[in-house]
C-alpha positions as a Markdown table, in Angstrom:
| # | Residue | x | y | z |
|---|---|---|---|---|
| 1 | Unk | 41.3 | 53.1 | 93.8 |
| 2 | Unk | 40.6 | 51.0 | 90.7 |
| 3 | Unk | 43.9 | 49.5 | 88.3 |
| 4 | Unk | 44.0 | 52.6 | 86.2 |
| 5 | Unk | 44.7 | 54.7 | 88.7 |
| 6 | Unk | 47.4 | 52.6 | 90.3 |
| 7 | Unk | 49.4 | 53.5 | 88.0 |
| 8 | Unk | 48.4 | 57.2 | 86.6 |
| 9 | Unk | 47.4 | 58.7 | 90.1 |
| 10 | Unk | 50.1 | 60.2 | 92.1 |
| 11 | Unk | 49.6 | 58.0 | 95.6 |
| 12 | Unk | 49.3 | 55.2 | 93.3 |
| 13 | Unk | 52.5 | 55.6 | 91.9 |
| 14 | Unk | 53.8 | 55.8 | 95.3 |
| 15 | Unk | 52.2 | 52.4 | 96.3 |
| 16 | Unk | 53.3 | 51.2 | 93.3 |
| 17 | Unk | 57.0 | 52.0 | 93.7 |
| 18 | Unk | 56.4 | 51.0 | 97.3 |
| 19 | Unk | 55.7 | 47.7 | 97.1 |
| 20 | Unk | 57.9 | 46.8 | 94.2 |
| 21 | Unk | 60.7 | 48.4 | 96.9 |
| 22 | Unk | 59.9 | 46.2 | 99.7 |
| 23 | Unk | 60.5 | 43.1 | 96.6 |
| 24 | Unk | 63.5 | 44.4 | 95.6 |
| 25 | Unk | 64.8 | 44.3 | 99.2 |
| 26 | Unk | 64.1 | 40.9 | 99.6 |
| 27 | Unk | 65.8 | 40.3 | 96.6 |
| 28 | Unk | 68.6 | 42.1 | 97.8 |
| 29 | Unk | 68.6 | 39.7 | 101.3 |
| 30 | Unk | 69.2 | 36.4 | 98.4 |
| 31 | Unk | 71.0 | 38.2 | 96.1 |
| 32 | Unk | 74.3 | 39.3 | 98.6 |
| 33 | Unk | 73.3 | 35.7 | 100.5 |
| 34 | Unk | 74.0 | 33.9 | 97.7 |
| 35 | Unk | 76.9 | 36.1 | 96.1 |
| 36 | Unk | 78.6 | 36.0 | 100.0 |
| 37 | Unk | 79.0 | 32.3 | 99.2 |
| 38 | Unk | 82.2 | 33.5 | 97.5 |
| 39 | Unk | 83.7 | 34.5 | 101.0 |
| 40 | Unk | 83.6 | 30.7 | 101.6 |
| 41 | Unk | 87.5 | 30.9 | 99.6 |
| 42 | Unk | 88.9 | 33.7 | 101.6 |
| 43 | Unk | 88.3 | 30.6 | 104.9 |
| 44 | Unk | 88.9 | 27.8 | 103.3 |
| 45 | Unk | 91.5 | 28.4 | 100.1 |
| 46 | Unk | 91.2 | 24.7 | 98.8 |
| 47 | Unk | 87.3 | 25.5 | 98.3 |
| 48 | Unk | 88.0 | 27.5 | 94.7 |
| 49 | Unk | 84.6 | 29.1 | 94.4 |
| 50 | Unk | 82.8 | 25.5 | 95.2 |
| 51 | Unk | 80.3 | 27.0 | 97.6 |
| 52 | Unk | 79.5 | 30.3 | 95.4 |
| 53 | Unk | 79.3 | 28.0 | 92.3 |
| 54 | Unk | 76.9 | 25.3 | 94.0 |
| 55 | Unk | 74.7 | 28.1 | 95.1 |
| 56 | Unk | 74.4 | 30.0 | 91.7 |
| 57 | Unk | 74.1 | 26.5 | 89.8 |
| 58 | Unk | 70.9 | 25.4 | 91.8 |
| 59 | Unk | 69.8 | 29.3 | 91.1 |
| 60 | Unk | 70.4 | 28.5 | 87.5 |
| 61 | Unk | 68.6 | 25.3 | 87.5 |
| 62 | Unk | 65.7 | 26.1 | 90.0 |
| 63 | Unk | 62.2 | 26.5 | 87.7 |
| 64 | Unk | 60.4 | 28.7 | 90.3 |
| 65 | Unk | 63.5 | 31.0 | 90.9 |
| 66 | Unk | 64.0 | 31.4 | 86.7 |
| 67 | Unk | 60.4 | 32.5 | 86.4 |
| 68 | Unk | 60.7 | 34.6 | 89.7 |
| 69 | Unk | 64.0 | 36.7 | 88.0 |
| 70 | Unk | 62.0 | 37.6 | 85.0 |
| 71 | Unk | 59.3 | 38.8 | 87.8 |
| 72 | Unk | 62.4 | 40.8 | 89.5 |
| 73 | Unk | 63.5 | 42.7 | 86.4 |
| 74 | Unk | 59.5 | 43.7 | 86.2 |
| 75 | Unk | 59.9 | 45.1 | 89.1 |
| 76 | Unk | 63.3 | 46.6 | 88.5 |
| 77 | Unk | 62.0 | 48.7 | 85.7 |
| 78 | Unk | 58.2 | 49.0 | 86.7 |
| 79 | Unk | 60.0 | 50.8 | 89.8 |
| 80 | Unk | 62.5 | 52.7 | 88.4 |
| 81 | Unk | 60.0 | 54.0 | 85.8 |
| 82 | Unk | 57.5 | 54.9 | 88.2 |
| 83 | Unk | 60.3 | 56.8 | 90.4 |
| 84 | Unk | 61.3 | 58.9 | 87.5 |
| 85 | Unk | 58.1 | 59.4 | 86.4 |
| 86 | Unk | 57.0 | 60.6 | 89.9 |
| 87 | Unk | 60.5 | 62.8 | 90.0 |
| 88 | Unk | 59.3 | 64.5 | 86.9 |
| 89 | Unk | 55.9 | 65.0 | 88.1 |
| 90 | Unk | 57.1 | 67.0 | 91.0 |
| 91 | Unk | 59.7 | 69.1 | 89.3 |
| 92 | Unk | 56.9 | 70.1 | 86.5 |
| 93 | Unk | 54.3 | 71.0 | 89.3 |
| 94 | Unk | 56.6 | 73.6 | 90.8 |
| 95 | Unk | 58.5 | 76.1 | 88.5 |
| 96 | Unk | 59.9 | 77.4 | 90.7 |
| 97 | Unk | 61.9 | 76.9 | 93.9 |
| 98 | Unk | 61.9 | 77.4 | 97.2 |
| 99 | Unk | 62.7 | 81.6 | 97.6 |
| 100 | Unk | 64.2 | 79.7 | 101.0 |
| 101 | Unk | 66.4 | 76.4 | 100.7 |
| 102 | Unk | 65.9 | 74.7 | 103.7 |
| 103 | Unk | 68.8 | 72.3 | 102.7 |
| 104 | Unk | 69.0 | 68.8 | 105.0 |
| 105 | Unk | 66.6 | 70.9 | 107.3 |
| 106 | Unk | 63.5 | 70.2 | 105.2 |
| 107 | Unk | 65.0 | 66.9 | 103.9 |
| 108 | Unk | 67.9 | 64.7 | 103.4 |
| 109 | Unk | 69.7 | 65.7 | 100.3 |
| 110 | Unk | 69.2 | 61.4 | 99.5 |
| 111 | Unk | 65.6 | 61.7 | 99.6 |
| 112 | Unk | 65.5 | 64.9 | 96.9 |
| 113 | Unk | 68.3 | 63.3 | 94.8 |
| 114 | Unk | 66.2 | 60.0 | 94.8 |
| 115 | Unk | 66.1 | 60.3 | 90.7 |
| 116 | Unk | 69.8 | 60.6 | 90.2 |
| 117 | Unk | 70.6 | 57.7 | 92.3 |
| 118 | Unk | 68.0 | 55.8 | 90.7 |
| 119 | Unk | 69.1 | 56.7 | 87.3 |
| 120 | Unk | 72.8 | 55.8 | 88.8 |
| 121 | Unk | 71.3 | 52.4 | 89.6 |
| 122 | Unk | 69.4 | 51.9 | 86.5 |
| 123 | Unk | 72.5 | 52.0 | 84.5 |
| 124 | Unk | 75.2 | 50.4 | 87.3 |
| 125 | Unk | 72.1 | 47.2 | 87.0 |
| 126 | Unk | 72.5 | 47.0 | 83.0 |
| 127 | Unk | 76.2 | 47.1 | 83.3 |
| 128 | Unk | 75.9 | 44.1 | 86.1 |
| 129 | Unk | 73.3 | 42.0 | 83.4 |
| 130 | Unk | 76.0 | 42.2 | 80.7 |
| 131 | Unk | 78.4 | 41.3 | 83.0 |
| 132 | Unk | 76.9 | 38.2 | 85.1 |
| 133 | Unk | 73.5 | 37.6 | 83.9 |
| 134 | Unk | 73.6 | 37.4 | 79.9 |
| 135 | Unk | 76.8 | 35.5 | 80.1 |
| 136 | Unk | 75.5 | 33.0 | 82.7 |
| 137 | Unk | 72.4 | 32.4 | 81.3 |
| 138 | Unk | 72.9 | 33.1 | 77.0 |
| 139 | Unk | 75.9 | 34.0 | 75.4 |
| 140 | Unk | 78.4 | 31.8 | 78.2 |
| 141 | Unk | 81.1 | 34.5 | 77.2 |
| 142 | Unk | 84.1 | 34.5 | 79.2 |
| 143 | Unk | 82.5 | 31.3 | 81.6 |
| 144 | Unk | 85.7 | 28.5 | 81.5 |
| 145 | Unk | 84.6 | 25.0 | 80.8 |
| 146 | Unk | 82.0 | 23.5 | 83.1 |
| 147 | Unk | 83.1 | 22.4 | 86.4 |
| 148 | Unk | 82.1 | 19.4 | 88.3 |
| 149 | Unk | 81.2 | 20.6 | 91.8 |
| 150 | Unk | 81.3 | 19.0 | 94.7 |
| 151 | Unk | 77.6 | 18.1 | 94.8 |
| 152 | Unk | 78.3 | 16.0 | 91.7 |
| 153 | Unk | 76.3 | 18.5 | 89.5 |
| 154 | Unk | 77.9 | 20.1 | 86.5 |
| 155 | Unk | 77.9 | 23.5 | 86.7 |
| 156 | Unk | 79.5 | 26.9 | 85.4 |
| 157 | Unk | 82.7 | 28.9 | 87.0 |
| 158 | Unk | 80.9 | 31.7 | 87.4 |
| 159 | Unk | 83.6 | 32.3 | 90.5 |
| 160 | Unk | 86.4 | 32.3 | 87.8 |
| 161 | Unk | 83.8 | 35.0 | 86.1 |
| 162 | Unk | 83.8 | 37.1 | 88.7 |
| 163 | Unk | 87.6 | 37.2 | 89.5 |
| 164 | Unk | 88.3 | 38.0 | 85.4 |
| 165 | Unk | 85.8 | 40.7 | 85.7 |
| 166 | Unk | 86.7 | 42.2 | 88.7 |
| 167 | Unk | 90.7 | 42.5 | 87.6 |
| 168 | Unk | 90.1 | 46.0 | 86.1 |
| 169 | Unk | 90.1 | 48.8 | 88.5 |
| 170 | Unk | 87.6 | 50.8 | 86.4 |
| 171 | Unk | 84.9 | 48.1 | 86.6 |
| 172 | Unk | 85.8 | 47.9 | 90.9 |
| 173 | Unk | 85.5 | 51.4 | 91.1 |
| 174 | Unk | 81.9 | 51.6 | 89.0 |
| 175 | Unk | 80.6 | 48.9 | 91.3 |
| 176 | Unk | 81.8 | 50.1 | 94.4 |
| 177 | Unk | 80.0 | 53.7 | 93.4 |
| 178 | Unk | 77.4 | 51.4 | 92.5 |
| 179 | Unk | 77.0 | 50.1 | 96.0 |
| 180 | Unk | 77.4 | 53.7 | 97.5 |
| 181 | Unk | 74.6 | 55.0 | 95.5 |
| 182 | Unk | 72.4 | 52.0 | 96.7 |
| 183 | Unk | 73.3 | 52.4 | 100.3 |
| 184 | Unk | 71.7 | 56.3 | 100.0 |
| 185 | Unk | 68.8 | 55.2 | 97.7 |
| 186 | Unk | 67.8 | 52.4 | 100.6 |
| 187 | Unk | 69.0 | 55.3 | 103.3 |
| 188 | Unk | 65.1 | 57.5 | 102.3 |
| 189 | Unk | 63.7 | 54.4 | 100.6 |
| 190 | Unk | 63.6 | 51.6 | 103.2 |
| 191 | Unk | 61.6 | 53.9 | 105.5 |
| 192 | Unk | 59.4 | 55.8 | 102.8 |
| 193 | Unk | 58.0 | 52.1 | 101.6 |
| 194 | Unk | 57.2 | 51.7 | 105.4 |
| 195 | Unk | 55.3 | 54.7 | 105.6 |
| 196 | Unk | 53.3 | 54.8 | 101.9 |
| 197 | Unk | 52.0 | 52.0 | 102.4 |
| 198 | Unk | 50.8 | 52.7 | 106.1 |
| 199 | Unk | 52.6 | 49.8 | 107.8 |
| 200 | Unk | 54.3 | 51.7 | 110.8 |
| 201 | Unk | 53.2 | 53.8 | 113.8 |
| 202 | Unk | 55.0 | 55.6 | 116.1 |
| 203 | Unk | 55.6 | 52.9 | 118.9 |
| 204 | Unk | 57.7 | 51.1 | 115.9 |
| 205 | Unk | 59.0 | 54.2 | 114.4 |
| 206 | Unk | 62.3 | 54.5 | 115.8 |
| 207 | Unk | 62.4 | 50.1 | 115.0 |
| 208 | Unk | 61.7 | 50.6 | 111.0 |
| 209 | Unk | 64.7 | 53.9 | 110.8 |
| 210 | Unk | 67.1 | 52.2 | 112.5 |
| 211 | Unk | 66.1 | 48.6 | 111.1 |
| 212 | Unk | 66.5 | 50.9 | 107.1 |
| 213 | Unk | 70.2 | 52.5 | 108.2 |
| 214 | Unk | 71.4 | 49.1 | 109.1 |
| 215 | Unk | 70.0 | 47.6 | 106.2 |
| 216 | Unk | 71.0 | 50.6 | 104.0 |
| 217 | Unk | 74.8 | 50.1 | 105.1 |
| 218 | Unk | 75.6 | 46.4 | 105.9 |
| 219 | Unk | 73.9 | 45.0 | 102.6 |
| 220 | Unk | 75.7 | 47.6 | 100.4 |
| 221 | Unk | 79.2 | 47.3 | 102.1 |
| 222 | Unk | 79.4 | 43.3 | 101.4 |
| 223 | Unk | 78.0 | 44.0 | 97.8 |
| 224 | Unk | 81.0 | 46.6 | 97.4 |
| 225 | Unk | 83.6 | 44.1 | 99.1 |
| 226 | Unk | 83.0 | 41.3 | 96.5 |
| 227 | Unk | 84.5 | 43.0 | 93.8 |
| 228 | Unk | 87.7 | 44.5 | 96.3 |
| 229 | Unk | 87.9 | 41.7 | 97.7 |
| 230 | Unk | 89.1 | 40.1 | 94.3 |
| 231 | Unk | 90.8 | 42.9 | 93.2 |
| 232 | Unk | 93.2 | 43.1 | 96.0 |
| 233 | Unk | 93.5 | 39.8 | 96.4 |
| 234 | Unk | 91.9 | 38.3 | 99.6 |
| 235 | Unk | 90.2 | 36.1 | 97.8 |
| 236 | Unk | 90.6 | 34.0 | 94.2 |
């Protein structure tokens, strides 16, 4: 299979969206290890977001990790694209459906909804960038005056960012449907990475499903108890 058809051929799509999948988990492993830092104030009141802000000020600072996010939102879109694309393809191939709907017997109704949640993502991500991102590292819009943390670094409240966002219900309950529709995307596409790309067998089988349902619920649940966990008062 030569470049071109990487990304016009139908498996290649599929390896394609496969392996940018298997990046985006990883980045989800960092992304709710750093952002957990913020449970550091729910232990220890007199901390005041010191841990969370430490952590997403050497983030901020970090050369390699800068260049890497730009490499992340690559993947972001070249996945997302390639998952629509491939959801289009499908629909257009077959007019018609099934004169027998098999329902969850032929497949999980996650795994045929795969578009909508990624379209769900798509636009729960943007809303997340203008949020966090673009304020964090342009426009500085609603961050307090710097800090000085306890590592003797300058650095911004993001923490203080994260409690004023998450003080409006509506934006808790977009992020917490946010998380549920990530917990179902991860639910058909932890395992279907696994299996594109050819890197399970049966004697590891029932290891990868059950290794993708744990995934697909623990990570999502402490994403969606970040922003409750503010609004309701446990921690801030």
């Amino acid at each position: 299979m030569n470049w071109s058809q990487l990304f016009t051929s139908t498996i290649g799509k599929k390896i394609v969206m496969s392996v940018t999948g298997l990046f985006l988990i990883t980045f989800l492993v960092v992304h709710v290890g750093v952002n957990g830092c913020i449970f550091k104030d729910a232990i220890d009141s007199s901390d005041n977001g010191d841990m969370f802000n430490r952590a997403a000020q050497f983030m901020a600072r970090n050369v390699v990790i800068r260049i890497m996010e730009y490499v992340l939102f690559a993947g972001f879109f070249i996945h997302i694209i390639q998952g629509l694309v491939v959801e289009f393809e499908n629909r257009g191939k077959r007019k018609r459906g099934y004169e027998v709907n098999l329902g969850n017997r032929g497949s999980k109704w996650y795994s045929r909804s795969m578009g909508l949640l990624g379209t769900i993502l798509l636009l729960f991500l943007l809303l997340h960038w203008w949020h966090f991102w673009i304020p964090s590292r342009f426009t500085h819009a609603g961050i307090e005056e710097p800090v000085l943390l306890s590592n003797g670094f300058i650095g911004h409240d993001m923490f203080s960012l994260m409690k004023a966002t998450f003080s409006e219900w509506w934006i808790v309950i977009v992020y917490v449907l946010g998380c549920i529709s990530l917990a179902w995307h991860l639910m058909h596409g932890f395992q279907s990475a696994f299996r594109t790309l050819g890197l399970h067998n049966k004697k590891y089988l029932n290891m990868v499903n059950a290794l993708g349902i744990g995934f697909s619920i623990i990570v999502p649940l402490i994403f969606a108890l970040m922003p409750l966990s503010f609004k309701l008062g446990w921690i801030g």
